[in-house]
Each structure stands twice: as C-alpha cells, then as structure tokens.
MMTF fields as JSON, N, C-alpha, C and O atoms, coordinates in Angstrom:
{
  "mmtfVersion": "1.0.0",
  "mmtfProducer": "UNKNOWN",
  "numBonds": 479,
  "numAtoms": 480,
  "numGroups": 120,
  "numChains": 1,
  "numModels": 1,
  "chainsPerModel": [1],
  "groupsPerChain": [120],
  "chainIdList": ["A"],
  "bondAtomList": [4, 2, 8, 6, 12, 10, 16, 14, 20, 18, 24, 22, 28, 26, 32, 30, 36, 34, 40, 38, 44, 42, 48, 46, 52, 50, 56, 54, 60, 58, 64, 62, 68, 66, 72, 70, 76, 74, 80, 78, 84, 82, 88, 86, 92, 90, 96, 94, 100, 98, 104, 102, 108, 106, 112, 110, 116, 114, 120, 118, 124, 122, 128, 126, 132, 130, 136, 134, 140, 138, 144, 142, 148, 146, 152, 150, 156, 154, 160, 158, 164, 162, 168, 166, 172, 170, 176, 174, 180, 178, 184, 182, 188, 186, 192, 190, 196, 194, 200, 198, 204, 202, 208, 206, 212, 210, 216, 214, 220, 218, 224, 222, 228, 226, 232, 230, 236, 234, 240, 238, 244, 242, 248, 246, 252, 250, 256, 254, 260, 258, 264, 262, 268, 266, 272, 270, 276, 274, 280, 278, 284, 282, 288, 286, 292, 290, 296, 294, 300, 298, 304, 302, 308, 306, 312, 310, 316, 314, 320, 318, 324, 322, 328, 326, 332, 330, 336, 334, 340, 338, 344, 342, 348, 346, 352, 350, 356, 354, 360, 358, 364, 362, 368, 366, 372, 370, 376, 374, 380, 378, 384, 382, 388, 386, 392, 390, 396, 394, 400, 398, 404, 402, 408, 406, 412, 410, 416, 414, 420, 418, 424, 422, 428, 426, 432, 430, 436, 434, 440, 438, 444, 442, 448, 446, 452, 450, 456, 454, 460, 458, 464, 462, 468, 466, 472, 470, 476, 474],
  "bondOrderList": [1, 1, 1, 1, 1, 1, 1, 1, 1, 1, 1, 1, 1, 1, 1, 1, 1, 1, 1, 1, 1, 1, 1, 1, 1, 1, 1, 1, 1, 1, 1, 1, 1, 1, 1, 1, 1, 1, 1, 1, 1, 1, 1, 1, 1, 1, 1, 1, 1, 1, 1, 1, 1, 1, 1, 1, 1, 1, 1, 1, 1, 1, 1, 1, 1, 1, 1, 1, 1, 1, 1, 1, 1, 1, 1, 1, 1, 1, 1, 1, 1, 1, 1, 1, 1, 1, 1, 1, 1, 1, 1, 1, 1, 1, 1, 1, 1, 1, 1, 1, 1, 1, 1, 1, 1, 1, 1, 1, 1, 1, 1, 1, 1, 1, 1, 1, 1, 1, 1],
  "groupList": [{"groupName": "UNK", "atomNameList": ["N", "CA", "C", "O"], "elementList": ["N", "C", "C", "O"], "formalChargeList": [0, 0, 0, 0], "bondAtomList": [1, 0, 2, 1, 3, 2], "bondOrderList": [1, 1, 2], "singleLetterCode": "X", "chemCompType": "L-PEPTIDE LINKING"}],
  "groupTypeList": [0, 0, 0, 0, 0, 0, 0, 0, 0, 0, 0, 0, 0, 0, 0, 0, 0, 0, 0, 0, 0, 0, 0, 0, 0, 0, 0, 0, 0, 0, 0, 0, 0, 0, 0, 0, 0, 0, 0, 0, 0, 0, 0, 0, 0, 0, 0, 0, 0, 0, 0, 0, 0, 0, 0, 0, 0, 0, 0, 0, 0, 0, 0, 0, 0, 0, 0, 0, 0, 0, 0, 0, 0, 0, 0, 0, 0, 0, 0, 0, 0, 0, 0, 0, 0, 0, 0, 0, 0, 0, 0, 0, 0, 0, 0, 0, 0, 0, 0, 0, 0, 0, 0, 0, 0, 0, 0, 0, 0, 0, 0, 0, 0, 0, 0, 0, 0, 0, 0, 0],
  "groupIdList": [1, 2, 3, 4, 5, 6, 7, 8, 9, 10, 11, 12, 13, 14, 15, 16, 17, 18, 19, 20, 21, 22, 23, 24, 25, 26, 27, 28, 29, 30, 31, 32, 33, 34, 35, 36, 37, 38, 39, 40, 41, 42, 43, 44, 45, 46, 47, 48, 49, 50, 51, 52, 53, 54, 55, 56, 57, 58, 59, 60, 61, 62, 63, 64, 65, 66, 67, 68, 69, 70, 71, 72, 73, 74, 75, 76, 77, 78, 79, 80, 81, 82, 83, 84, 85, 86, 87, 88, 89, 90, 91, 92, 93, 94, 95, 96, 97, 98, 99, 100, 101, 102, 103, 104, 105, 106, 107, 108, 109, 110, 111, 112, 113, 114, 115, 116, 117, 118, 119, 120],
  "secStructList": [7, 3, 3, 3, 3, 3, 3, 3, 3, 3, 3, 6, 6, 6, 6, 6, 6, 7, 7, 1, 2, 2, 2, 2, 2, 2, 2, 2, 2, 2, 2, 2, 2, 2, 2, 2, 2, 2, 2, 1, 1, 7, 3, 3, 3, 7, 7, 5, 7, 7, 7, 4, 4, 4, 7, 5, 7, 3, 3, 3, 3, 6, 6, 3, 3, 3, 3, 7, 1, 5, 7, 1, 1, 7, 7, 1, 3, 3, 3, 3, 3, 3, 3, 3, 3, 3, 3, 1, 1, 2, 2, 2, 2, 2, 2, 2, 2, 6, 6, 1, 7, 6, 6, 1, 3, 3, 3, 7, 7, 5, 7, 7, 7, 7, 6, 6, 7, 7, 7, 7],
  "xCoordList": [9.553, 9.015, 8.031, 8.24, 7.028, 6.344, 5.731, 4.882, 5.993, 6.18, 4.378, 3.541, 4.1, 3.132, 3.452, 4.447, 2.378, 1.809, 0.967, -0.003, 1.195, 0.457, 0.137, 1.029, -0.971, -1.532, -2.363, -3.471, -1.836, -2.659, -3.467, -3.059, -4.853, -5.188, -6.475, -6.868, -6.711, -6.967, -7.77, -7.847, -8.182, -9.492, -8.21, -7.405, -7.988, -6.895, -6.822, -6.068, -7.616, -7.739, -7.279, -7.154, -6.887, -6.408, -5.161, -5.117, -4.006, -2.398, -2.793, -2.691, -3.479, -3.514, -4.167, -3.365, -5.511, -5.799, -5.095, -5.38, -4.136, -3.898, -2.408, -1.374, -2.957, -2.314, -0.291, 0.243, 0.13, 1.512, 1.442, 1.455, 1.325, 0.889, 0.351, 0.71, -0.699, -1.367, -0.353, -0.511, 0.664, 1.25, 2.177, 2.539, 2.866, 3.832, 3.604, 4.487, 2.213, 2.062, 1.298, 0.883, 1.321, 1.491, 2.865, 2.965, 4.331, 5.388, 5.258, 5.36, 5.072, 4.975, 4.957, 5.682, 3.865, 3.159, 3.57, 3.389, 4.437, 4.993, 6.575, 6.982, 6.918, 8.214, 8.111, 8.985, 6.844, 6.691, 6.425, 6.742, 5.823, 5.698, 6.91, 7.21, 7.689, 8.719, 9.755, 10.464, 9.781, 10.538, 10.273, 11.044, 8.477, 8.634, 8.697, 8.811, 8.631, 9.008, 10.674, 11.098, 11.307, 12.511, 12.877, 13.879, 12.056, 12.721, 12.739, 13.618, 11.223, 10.128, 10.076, 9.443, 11.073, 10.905, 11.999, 13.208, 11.596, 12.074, 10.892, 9.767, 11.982, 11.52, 11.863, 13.043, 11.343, 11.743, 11.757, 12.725, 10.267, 10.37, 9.375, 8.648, 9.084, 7.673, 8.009, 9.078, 6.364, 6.892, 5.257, 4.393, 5.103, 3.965, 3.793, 4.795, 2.481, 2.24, 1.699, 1.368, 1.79, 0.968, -0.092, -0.519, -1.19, -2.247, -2.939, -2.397, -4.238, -4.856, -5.267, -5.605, -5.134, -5.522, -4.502, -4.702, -3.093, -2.147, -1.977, -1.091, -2.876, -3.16, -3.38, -4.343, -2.468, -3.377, -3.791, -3.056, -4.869, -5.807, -5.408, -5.415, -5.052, -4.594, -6.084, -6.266, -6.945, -7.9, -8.151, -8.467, -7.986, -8.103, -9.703, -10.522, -9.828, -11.712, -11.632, -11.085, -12.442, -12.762, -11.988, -12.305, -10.783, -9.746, -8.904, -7.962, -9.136, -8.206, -7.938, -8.425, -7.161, -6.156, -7.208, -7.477, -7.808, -8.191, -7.427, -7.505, -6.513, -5.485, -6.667, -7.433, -6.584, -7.451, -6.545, -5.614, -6.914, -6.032, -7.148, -8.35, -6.517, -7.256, -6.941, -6.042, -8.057, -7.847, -9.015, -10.086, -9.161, -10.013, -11.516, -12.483, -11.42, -12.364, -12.779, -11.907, -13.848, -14.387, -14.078, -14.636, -13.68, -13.897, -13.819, -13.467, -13.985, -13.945, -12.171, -11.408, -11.624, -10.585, -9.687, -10.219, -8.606, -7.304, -6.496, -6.746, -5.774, -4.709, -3.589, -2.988, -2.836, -2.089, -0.257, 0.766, -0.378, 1.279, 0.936, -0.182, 2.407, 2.442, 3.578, 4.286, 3.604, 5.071, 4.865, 3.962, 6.406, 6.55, 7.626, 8.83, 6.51, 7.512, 7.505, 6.532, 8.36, 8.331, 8.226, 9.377, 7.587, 7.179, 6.571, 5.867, 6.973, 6.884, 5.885, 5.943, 4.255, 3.407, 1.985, 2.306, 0.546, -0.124, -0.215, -0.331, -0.107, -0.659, 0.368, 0.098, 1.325, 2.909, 2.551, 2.706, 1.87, 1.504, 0.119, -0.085, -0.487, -1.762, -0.974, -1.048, -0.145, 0.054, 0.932, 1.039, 1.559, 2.201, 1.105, 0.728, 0.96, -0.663, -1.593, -2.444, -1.304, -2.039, -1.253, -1.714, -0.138, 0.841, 0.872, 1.816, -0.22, -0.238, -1.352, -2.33, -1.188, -2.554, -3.523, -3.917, -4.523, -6.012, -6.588, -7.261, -6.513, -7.594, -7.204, -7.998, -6.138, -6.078, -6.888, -7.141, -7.143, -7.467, -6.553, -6.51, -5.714, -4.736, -5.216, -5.843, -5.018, -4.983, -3.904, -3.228, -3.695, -2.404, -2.829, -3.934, -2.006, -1.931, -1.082, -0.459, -0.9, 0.218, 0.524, -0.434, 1.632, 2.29, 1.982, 1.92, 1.796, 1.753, 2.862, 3.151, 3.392, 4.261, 3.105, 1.946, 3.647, 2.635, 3.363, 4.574, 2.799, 3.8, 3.554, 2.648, 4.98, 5.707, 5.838, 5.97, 5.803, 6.268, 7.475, 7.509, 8.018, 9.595, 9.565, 9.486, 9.626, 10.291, 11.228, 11.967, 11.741, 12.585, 13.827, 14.696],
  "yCoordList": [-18.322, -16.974, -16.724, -17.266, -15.979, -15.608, -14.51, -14.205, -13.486, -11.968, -11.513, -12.181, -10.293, -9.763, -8.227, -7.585, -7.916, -6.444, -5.635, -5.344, -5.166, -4.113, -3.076, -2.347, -2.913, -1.776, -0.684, -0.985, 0.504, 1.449, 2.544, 3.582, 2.263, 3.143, 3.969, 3.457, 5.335, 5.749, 7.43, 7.584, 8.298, 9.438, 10.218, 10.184, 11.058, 11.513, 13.258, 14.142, 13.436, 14.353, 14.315, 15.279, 13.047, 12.561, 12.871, 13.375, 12.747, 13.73, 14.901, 15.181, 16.018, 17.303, 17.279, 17.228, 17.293, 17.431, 17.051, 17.554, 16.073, 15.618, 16.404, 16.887, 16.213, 17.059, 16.853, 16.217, 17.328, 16.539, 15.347, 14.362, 15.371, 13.968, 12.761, 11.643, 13.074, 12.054, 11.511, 10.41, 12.348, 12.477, 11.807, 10.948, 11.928, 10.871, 9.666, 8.89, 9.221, 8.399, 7.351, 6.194, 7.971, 7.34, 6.775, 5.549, 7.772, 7.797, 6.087, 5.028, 6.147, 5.698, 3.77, 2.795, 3.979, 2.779, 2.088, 0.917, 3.459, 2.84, 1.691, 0.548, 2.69, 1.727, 0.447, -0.417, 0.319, -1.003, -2.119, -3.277, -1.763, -2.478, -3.033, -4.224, -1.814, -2.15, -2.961, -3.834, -2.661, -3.287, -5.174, -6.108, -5.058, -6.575, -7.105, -8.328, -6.23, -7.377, -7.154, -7.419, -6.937, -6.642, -8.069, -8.771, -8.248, -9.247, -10.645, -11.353, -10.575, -11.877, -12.269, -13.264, -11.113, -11.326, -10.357, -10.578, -9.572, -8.809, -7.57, -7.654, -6.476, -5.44, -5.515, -5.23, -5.729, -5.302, -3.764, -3.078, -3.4, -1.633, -0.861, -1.549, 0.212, 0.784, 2.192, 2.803, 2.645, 4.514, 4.702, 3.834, 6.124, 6.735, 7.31, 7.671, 7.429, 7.577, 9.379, 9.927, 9.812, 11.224, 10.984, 9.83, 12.582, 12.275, 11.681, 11.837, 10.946, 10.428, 11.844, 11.635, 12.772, 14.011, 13.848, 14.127, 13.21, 13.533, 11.852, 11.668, 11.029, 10.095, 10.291, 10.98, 9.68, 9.124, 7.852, 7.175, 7.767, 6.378, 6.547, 7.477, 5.156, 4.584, 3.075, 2.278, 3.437, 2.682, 2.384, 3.339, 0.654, 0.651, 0.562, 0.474, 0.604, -0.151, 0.363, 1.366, -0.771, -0.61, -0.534, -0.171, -1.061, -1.051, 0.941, 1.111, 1.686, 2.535, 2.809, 2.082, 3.87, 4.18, 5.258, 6.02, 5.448, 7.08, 6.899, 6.14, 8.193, 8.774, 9.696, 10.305, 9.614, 10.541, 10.698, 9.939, 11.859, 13.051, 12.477, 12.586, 11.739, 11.427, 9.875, 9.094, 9.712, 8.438, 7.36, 7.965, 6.305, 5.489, 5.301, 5.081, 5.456, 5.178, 6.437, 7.05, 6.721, 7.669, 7.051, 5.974, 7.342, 6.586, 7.292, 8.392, 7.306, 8.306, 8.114, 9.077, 6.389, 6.318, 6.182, 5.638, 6.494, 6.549, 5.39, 4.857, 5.057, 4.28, 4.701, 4.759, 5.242, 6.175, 5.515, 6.191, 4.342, 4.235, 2.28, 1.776, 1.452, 0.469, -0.183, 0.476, -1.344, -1.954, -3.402, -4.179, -3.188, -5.043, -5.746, -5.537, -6.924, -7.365, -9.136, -9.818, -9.498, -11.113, -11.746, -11.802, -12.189, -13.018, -14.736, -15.242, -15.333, -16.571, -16.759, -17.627, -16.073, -16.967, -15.852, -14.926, -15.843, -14.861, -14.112, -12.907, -15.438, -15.001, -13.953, -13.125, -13.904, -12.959, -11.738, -10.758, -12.125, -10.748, -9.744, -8.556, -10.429, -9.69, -9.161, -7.943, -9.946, -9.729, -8.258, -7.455, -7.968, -7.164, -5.764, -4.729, -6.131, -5.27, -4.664, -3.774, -5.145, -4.578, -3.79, -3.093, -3.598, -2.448, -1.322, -0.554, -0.974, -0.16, 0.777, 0.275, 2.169, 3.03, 2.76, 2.403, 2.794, 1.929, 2.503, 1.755, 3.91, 4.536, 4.043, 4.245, 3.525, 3.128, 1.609, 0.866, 1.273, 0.277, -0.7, -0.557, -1.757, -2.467, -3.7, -4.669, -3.634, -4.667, -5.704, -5.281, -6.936, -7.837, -8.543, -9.084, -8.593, -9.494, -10.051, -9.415, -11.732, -12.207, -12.135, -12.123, -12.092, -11.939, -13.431, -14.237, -13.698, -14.335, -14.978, -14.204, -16.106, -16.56, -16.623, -16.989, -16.185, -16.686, -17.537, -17.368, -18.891, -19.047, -18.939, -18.963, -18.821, -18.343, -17.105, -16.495, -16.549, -15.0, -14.527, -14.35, -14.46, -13.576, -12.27, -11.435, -12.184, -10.013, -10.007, -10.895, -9.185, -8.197, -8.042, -7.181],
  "zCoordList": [2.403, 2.504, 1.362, 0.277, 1.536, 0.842, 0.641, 1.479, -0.642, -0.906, -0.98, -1.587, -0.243, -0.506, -0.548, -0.209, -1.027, -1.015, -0.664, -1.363, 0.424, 1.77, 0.941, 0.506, 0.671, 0.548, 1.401, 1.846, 1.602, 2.348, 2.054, 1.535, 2.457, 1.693, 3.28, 4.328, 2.676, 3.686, 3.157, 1.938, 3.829, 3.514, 3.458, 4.388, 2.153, 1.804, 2.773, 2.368, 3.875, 4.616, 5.61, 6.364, 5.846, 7.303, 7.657, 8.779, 7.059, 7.155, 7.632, 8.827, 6.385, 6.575, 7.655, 8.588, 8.106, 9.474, 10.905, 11.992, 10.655, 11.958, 12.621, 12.158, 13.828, 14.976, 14.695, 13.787, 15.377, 15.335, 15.711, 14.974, 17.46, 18.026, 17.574, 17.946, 16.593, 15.446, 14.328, 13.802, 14.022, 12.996, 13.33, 12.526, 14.543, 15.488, 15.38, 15.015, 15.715, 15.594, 14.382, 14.457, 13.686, 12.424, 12.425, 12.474, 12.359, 12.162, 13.064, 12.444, 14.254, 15.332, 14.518, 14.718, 13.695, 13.527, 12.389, 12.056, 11.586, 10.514, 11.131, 10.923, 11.805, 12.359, 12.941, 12.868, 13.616, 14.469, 13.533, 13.805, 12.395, 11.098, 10.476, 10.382, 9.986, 9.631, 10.475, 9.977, 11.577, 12.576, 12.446, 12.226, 12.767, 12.548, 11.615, 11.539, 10.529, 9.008, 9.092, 7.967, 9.592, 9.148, 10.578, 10.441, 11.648, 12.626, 11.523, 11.031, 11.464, 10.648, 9.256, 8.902, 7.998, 7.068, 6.01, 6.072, 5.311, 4.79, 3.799, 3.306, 3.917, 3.256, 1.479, 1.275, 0.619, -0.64, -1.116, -1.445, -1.05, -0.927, -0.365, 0.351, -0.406, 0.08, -0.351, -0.351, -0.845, -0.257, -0.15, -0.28, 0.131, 0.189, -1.193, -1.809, -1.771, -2.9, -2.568, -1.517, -3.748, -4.157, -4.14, -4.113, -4.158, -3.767, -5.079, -6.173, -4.937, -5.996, -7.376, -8.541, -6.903, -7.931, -9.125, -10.307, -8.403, -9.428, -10.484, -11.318, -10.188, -10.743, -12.13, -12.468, -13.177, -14.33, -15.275, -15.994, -15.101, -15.701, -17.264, -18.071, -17.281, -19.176, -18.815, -17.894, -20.376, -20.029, -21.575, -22.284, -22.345, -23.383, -23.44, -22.525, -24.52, -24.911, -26.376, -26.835, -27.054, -28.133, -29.526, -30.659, -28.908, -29.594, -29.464, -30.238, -28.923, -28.573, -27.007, -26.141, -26.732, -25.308, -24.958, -25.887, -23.866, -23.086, -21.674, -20.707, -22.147, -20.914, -20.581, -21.327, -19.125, -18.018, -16.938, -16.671, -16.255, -15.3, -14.388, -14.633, -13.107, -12.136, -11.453, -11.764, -10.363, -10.431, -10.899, -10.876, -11.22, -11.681, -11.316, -12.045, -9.964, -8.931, -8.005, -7.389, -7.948, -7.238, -5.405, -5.195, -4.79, -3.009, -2.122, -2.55, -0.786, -0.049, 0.093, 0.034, 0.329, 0.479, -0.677, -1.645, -0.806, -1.747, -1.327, -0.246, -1.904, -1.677, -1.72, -2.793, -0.128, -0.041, -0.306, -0.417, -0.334, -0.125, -0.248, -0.357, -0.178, -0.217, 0.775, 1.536, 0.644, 1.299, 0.321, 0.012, 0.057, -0.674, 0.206, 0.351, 0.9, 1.453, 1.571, 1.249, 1.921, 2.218, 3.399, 3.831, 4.065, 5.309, 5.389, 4.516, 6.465, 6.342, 5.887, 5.016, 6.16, 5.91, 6.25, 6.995, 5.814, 5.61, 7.196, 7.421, 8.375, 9.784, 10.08, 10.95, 9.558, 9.061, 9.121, 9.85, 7.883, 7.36, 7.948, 7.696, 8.572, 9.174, 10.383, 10.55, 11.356, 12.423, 12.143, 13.07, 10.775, 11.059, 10.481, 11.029, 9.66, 9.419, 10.545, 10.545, 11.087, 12.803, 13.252, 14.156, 12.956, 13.54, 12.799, 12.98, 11.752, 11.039, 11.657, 12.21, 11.555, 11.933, 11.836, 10.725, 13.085, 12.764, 11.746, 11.037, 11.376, 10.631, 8.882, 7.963, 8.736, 7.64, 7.04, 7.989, 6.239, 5.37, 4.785, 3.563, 5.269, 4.926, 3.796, 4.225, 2.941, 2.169, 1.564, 0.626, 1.983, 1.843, 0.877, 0.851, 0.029, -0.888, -1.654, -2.503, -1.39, -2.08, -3.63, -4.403, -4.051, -5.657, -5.817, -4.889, -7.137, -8.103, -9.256, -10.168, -9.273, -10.593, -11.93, -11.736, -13.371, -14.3, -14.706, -14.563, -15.431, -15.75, -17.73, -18.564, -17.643, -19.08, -19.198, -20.259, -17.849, -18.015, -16.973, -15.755, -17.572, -16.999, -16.949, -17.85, -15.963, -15.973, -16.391, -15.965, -17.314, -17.634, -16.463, -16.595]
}
C-alpha cells in the first residue's frame, strides 16, 4: 500500500451558493470516495478545512518570523479540505479521485520517508 494525500481545493463560493440538491451531491460524492478507499485501501483521516480567511501564514526570511492573518497565496481557488489515505497504487488513487465533485480541483500526492527523520 501506498499513503497519499488528496487534496481539495475549490472557489470558496461554491458551498454557499449551492442549492440543496448540489449540496447532496457533494455529500453524494464524498461517500462514493470514501466508500472506495475503504473497499481498495484505507482511510487514515480527512476533514474539511475553514475558510482560507481564517488562515495564518508563519513565513521566515532574513533571519526573523512574519505571522500574517490570511492565506499565503492569492487564488481564485482555496484548498478546502483533505483525505489521508492508503491505496495500492497511484491508478488507486486517481480512480478514486474521480468520485470526487467535478467542480473541485483534486490534487494526489504521495508521502515521503526522509531518511534520518522519525516523527515523534
């Protein structure tokens, strides 16, 4: 198995505007996702994130810290939420990525060993 990280990111207007029906089916699209990583692999965790407003950027330079109220990047899209999960293999992971709301922006990407570094 091999662990990645689904990222979703998406026009942070799109919840609030959408219908119930729309909203269903989001609900809709999250489950079919979850469903097949849960046949094909496993879930480690996921949630939906706050909106990017409530973001704050820690950014060294120059040898000091600037904390900023925001998020890093100006975009139309945010990066609304994640999933960490483990699946056999990347075609895994796209296939289940397709079961996610079209209007979103999915980005997969596998974790990394360093080595000589241990987590905590």
């Amino acid at each position: 198995m091999k662990r990645y990280v689904v990222l979703l990111a998406c026009d942070p207007g799109d919840w609030a505007s959408a219908s119930p029906a729309v909203q269903q089916e989001y609900f809709d699209a999250h489950q079919a996702f979850e469903r097949y990583v849960d046949a094909h692999g496993r879930r480690i965790s996921s949630a939906p994130l706050a909106g990017a407003d409530t973001a704050t950027t820690l950014r060294h330079a120059d040898g000091s810290l600037t904390v900023t109220d925001g998020p890093f990047v100006e975009s139309v899209e945010q990066v609304a939420g994640y999933y960490d999960v483990e699946l056999p293999d990347l075609d895994s992971a796209i296939a289940a990525g397709r079961l996610l709301p079209a209007s979103y922006a999915v980005e997969i990407r596998p974790t990394v060993t360093i080595e000589g570094y241990e987590p905590a």
